[in-house]
C-alpha positions in Angstrom: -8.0 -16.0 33.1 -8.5 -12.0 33.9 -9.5 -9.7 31.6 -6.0 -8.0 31.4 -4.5 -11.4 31.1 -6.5 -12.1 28.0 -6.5 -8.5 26.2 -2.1 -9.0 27.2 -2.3 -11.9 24.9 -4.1 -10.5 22.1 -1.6 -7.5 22.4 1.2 -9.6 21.9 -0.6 -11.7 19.2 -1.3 -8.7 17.0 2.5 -7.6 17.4 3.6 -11.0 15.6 2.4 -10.3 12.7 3.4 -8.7 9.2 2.3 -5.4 9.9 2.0 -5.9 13.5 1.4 -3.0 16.3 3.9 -2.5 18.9 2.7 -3.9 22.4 2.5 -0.7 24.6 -0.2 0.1 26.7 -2.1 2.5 24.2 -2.7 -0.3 22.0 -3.7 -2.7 25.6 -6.3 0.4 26.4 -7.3 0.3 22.5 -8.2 -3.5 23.0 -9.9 -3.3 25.9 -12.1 -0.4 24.8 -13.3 -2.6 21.8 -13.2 -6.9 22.7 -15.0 -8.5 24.9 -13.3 -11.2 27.1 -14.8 -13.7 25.1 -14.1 -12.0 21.8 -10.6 -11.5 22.7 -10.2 -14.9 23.1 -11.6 -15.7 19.4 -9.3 -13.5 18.0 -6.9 -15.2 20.0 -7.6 -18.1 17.8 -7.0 -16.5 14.4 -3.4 -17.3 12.9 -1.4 -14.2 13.1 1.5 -15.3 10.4 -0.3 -14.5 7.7 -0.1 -11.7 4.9 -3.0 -8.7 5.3 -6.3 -9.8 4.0 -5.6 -13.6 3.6 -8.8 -15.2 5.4 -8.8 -18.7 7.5 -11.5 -20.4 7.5 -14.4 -21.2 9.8 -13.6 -25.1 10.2 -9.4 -24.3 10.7 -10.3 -22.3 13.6 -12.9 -24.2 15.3 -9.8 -26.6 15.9 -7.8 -24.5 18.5 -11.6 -24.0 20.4 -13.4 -26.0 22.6 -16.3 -23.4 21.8 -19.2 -24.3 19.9 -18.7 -23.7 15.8 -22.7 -22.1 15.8 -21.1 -19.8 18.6 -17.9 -19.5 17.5 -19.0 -18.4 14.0 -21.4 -15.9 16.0 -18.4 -14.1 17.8 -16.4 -14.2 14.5 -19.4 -12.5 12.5 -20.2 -9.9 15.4 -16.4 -9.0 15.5 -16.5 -8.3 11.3 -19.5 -6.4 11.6 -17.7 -4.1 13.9 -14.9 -4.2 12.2 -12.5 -5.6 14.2 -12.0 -8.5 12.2 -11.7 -8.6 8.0 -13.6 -11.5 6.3 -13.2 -12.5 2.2 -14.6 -15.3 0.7 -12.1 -18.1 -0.9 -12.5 -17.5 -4.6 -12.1 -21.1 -5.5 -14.4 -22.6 -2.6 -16.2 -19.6 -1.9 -15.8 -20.3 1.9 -15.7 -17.7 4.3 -12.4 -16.7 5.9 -11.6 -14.7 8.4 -8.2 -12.3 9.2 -7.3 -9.9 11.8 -7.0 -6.4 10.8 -3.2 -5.4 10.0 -1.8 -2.4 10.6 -2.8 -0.1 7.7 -5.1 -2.6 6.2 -8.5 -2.3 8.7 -7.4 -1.5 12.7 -8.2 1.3 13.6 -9.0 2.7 9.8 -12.5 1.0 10.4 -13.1 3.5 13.4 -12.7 6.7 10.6 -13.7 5.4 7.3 -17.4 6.3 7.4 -16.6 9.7 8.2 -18.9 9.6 11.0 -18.5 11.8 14.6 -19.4 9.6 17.6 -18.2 9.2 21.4 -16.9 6.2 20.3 -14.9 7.4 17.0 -14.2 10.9 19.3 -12.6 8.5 21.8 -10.4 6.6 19.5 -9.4 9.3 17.9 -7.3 10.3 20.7 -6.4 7.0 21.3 -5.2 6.2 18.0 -3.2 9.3 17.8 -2.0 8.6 21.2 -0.9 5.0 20.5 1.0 5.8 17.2 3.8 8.0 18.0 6.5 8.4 15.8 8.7 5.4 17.9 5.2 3.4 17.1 5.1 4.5 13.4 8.4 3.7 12.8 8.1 0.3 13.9 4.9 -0.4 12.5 5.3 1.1 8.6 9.4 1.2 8.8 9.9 -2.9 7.7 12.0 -4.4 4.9 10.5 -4.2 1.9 8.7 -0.7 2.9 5.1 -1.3 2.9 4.0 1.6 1.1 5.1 4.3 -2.3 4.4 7.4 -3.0 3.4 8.0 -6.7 3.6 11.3 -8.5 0.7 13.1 -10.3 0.4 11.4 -13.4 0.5 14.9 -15.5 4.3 15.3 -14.3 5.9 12.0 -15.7 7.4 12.5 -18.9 5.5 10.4 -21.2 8.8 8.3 -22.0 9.4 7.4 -18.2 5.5 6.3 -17.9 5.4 4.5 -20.8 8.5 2.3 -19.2 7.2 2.9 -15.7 3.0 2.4 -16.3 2.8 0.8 -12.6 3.8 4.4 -10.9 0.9 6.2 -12.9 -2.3 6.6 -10.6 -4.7 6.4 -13.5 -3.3 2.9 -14.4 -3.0 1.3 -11.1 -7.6 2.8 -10.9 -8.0 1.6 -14.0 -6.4 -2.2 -13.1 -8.4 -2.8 -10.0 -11.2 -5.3 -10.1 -13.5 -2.7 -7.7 -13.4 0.3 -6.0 -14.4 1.7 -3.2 -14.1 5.2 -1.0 -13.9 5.8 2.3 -13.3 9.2 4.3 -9.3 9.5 5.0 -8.5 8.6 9.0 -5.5 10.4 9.3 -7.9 13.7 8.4 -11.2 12.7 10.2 -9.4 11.5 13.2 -7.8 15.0 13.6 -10.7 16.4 12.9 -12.3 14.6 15.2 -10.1 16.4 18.1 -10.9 19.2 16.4 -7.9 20.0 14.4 -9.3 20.2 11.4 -6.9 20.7 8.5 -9.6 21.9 6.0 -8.2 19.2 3.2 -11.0 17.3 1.6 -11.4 13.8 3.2 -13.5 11.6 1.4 -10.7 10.7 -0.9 -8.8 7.7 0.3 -9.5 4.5 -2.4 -9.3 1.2 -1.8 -9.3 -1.7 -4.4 -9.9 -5.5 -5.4 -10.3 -7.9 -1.7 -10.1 -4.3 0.6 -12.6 -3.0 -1.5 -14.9 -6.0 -1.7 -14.6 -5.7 2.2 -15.3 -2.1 3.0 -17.7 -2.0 0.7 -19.7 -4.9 2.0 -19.6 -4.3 5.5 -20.4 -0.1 5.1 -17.5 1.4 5.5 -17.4 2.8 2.3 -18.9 3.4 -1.0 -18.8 1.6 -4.2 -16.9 4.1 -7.1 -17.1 3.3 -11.1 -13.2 4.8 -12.4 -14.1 7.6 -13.8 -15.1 8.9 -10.4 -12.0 7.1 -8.9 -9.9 9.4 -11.5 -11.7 12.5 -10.4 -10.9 11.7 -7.1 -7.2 11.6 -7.7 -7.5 14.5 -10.2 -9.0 16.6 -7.1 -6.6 15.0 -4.7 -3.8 16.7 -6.6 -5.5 19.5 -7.3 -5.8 20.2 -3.3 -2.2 19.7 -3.1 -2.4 16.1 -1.7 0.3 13.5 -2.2 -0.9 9.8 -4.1 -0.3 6.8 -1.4 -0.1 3.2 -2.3 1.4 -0.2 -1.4 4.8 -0.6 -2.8 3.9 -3.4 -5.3 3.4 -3.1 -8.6 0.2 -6.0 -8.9 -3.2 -6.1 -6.8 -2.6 -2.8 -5.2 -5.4 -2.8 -2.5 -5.4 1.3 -1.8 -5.0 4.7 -2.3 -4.6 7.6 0.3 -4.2 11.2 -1.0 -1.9 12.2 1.9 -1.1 15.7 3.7 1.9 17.4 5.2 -0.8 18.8 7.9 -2.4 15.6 9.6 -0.9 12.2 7.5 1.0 9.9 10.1 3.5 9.5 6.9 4.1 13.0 5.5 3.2 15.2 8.4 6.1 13.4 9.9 8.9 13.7 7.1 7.5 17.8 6.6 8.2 17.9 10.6 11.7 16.0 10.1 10.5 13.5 12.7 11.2 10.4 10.4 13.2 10.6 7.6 11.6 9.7 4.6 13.2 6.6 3.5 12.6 4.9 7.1 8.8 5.2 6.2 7.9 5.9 2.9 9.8 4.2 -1.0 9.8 6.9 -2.7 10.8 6.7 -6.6 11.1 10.1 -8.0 12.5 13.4 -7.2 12.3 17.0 -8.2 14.5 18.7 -10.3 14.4 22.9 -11.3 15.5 24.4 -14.7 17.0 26.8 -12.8 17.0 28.8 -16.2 13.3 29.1 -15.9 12.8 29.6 -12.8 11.9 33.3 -12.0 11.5 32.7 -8.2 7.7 33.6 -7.9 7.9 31.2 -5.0 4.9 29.0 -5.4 6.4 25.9 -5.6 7.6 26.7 -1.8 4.0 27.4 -0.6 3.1 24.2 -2.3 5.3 22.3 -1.1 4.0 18.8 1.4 6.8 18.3 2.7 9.0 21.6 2.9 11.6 20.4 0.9 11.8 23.6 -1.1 13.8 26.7 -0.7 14.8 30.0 -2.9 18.6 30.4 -3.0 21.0 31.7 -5.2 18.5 33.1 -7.6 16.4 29.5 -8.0 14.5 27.3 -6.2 16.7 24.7 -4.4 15.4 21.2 -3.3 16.8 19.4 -0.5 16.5 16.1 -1.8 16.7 14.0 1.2 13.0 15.3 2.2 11.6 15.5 -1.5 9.1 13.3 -2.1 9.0 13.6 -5.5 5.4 13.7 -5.6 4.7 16.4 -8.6 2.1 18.7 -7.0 4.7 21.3 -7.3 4.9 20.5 -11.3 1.2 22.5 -11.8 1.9 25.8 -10.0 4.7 26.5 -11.9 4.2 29.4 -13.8 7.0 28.8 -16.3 7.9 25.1 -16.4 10.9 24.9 -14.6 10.0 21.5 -12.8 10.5 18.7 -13.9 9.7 15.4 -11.4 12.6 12.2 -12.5 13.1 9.0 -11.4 15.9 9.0 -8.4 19.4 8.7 -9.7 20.3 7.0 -6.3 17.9 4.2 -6.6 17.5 3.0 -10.2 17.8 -0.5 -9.7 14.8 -0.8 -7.0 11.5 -1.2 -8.0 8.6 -2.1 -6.2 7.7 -5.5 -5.5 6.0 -7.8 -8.0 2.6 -7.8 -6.2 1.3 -7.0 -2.8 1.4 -10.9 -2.0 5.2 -11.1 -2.5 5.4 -7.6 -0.9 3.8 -9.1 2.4 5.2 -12.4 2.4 8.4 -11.1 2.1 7.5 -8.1 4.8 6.2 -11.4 7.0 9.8 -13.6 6.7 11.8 -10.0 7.6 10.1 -9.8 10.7 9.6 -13.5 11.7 13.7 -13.7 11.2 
């Protein structure tokens, strides 16, 4: 078997999966760039209809390989330390498991998260931004259920609607994760990295519970108590950046703080490349006291995703680009915004926790 024969099958491997990548020749230049032959082939190995971050073990494996388990467990460990591979422990055997990296949830993030400028991170920087177009975006983040929410700044819920709603308030879903950790935002530092450098602050993306443990472990990030985890997200807001998170409502596992400039998900609903539906749920909208509103225009220049417009004496939002995500809310110099859940979609919610999010992702795509 060739080379290219072997980094072919790992492309089409990867694009079975949950949140699989798309097999085009970026992502065949992206494997070749970072396996071996022989570590493609382990990889090869690793079941591929499974949910993100849910491990196989060691001895399950070994079965499909005639290669040695002492040298098989080597490969496996090498390709972790990179980070090409995730790794958890079982948390009733505590047996190592191993997983490849789904889209969102490791590959390429690991190549960004430190934050660090290399030839290597330079290179898949362009790369990675190469690879995921929007045709590739779509494919890969546009499933049914939609992987991923946005959630509004917790100041612009009306206390009523969070009370009934706690699970779309960012200091609740920090304060129920088991650990925390924070890593340097790829979208951002990949740009940046091409040197197109939005000026946004970047060590701001969160991750939580098994991710965390992960990143955490391996380097790729820090380990955060919550009260610096809400200070993140208070900045994050502050800087005019939109809270990210899977669409469940139980063991959310991360938190970007997005921008319109550089974020594969906004930057492409601010451009009108994807609508936002196709890519992002989004649970709230934006709605003006147009009574109050003296048209000082701040909540235009604000705006992530250009959804906001002065007409007719008020601003107007065009609510098929709103995103609902309330950084508007605090420039407002006379409270004329108010952010609502959307009228369109009250009976949707998101899913009960990310494992029934992903399984459910997983039989959509296998069908």
């Amino acid at each position: 078997m060739t080379t290219q024969d072997i980094h072919e099958k790992l492309m089409f491997h990867l694009s079975s999966m949950g949140m699989m990548y798309p097999p085009k020749e970026g992502l065949l230049n992206i494997l070749k760039a970072n396996f071996s032959e022989a570590e493609a082939e382990v990889a090869l190995l690793i079941p591929s209809h499974k949910i993100p971050l849910q491990g196989t073990s060691l001895a399950e494996i070994s079965k499909a390989s005639e290669i040695a388990m002492e040298d098989l467990q080597k490969i496996l460990n090498n390709l972790v330390d990179k980070g090409l591979l995730f790794s958890c422990k079982n948390q009733e055997t505590g047996e190592l498991g191993y997983a490849l990296h789904q889209a969102g949830f490791g590959f390429p993030q690991t190549f960004f998260w430190k934050g660090e400028v290399t030839p290597h991170s330079k290179s898949m920087a362009k790369q990675v931004l190469g690879y995921f177009n929007s045709e590739v975006t779509k494919e890969t983040f546009g499933p049914e259920p939609i992987p991923f929410r946005f959630v509004p700044v917790d100041e612009t819920i009306e206390p009523d609607t969070q009370a009934v709603l706690p699970y779309q308030a960012m200091e609740q879903i920090i304060k129920n994760a088991n650990r925390i950790a924070v890593a340097h935002c790829i979208c951002r530092h990949s740009m940046k990295l091409i040197g197109r450098d939005c000026g946004h602050p970047t060590e701001v993306c969160m991750k939580f519970n098994e991710l965390a443990d992960y990143i955490i472990e391996k380097g790729f990030a820090r380990e955060i108590s919550v009260e610096e985890a809400l200070e993140i997200s208070k900045t994050a807001s502050e800087n005019g950046l939109v809270h990210f998170t899977d669409n469940a409502i139980g063991n959310v596992q991360q938190n970007c703080n997005c921008c319109g400039c550089s974020c594969w998900n906004l930057g492409r609903i601010k451009r009108r490349i994807i609508p936002r539906d196709e890519i992002i749920a989004t649970y709230f909208i934006r709605e003006t006291r147009s009574e109050n509103c003296v048209e000082c225009g701040s909540c235009i220049d604000i705006c992530p995703a250009d959804a906001v417009k002065l007409e007719e004496n008020h601003a107007v939002v065009d609510n098929n680009w709103c995103i609902g995500c309330g950084v508007c809310v605090s420039k407002c110099p006379n409270k004329a915004i108010i952010i609502v859940p959307r009228g369109d979609i009250e009976d949707k919610l998101p899913e009960k926790d990310f494992q029934t999010l992903h399984n459910k992702i997983l039989k959509n795509r296998s069908s």
